[in-house]
MIDOSE-1310 file (N, C-alpha, C; in nm, 2 decimals, decimal comma, always signed):
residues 60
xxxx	+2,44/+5,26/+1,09/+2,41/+5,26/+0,95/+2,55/+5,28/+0,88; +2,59/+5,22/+0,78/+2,71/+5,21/+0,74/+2,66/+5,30/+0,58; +2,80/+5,35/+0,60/+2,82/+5,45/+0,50/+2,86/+5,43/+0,36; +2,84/+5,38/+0,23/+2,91/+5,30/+0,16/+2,96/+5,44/+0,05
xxxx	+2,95/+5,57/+0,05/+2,96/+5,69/-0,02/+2,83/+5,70/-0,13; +2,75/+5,59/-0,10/+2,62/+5,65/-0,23/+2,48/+5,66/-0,13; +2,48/+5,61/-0,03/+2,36/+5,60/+0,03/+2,30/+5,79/+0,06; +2,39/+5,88/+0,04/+2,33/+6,05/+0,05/+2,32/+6,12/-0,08
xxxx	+2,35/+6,00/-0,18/+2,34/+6,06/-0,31/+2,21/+6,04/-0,37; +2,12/+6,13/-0,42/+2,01/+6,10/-0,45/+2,01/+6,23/-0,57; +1,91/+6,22/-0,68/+1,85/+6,34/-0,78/+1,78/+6,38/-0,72; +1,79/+6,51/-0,70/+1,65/+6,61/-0,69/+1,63/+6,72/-0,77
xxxx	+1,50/+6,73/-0,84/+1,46/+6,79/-0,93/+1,49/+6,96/-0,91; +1,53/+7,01/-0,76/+1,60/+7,15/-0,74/+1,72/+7,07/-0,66; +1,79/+7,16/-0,74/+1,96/+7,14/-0,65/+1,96/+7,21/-0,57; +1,87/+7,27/-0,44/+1,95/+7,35/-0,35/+1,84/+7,29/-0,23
xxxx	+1,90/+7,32/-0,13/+1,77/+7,24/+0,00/+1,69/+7,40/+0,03; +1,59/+7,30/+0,11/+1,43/+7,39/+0,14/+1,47/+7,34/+0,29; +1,39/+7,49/+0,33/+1,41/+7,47/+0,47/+1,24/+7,36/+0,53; +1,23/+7,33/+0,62/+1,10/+7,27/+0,66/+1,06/+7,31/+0,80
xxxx	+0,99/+7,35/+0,83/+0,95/+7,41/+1,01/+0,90/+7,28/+1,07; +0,98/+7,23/+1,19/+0,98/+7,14/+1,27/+0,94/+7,16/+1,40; +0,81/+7,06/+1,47/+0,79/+7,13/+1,57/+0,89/+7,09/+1,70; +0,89/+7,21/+1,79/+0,98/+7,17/+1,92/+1,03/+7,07/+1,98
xxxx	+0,91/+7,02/+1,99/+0,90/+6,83/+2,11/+1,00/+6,79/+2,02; +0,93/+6,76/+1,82/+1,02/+6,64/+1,76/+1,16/+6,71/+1,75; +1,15/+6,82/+1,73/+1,31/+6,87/+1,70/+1,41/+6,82/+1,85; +1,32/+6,84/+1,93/+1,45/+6,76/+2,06/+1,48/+6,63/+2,06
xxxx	+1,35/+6,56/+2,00/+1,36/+6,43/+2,02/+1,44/+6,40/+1,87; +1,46/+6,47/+1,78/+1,57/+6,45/+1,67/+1,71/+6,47/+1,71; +1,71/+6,59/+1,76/+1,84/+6,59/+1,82/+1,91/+6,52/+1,92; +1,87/+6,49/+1,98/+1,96/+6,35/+2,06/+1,92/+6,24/+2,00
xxxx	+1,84/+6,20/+1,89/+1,84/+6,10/+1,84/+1,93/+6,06/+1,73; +2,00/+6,23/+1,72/+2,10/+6,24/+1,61/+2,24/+6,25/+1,66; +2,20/+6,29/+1,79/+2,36/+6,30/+1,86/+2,37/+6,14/+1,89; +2,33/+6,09/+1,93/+2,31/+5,97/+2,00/+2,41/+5,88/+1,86
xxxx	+2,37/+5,92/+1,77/+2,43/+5,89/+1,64/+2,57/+5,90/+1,58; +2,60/+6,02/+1,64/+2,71/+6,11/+1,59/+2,67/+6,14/+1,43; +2,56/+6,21/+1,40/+2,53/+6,28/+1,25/+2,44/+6,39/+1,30; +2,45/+6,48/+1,21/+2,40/+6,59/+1,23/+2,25/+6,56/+1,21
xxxx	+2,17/+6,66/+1,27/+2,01/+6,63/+1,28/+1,97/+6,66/+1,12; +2,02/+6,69/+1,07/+2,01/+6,73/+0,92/+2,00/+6,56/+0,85; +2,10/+6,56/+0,88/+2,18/+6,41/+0,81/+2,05/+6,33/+0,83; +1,99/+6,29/+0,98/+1,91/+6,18/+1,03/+1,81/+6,21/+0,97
xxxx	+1,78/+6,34/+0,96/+1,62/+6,39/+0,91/+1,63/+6,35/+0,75; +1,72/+6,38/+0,71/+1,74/+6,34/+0,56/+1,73/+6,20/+0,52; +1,79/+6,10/+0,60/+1,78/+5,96/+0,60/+1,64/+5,89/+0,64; +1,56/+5,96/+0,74/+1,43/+5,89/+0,78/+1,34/+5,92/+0,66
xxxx	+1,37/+6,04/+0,63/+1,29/+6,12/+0,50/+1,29/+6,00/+0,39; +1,42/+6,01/+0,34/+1,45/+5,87/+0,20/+1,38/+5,81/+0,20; +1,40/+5,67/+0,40/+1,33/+5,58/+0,41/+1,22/+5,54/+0,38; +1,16/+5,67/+0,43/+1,00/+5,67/+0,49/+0,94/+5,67/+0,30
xxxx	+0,99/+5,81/+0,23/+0,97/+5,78/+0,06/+0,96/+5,67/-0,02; +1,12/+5,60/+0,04/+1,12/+5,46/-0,04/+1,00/+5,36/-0,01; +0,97/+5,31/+0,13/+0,92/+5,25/+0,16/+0,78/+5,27/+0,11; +0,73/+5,39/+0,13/+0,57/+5,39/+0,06/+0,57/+5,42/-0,09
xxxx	+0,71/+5,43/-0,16/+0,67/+5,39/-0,26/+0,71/+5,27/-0,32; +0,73/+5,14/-0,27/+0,75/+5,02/-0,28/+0,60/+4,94/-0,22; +0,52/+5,05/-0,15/+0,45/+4,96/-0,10/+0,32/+4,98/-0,18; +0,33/+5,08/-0,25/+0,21/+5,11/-0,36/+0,22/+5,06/-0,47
């Protein structure tokens, strides 16, 4: 995924992050899916999040 400096820039209606409770299995299977990456599990979880938003709201 190529970085162009806007793709992590988004509004959110609170400016500070929320934590989210992740269960075990996926959090392993995030983490080396984020290492595997070289981006923090934060970063990946942040980006599938976007997608997954964009996408179902394009599709409604």
């Amino acid at each position: 995924m190529e970085d162009d400096d806007q793709w992590f820039r988004f509004e959110t209606l609170r400016k500070r992050a929320i934590r989210v409770a992740i269960l075990p299995e996926l959090a392993v299977e995030l983490s080396q899916k984020a290492q595997a990456q070289g981006v923090s599990i934060e970063t990946l979880v942040n980006t599938l999040l976007i997608e997954h938003v964009r996408e179902s709201t394009l599709s409604h």
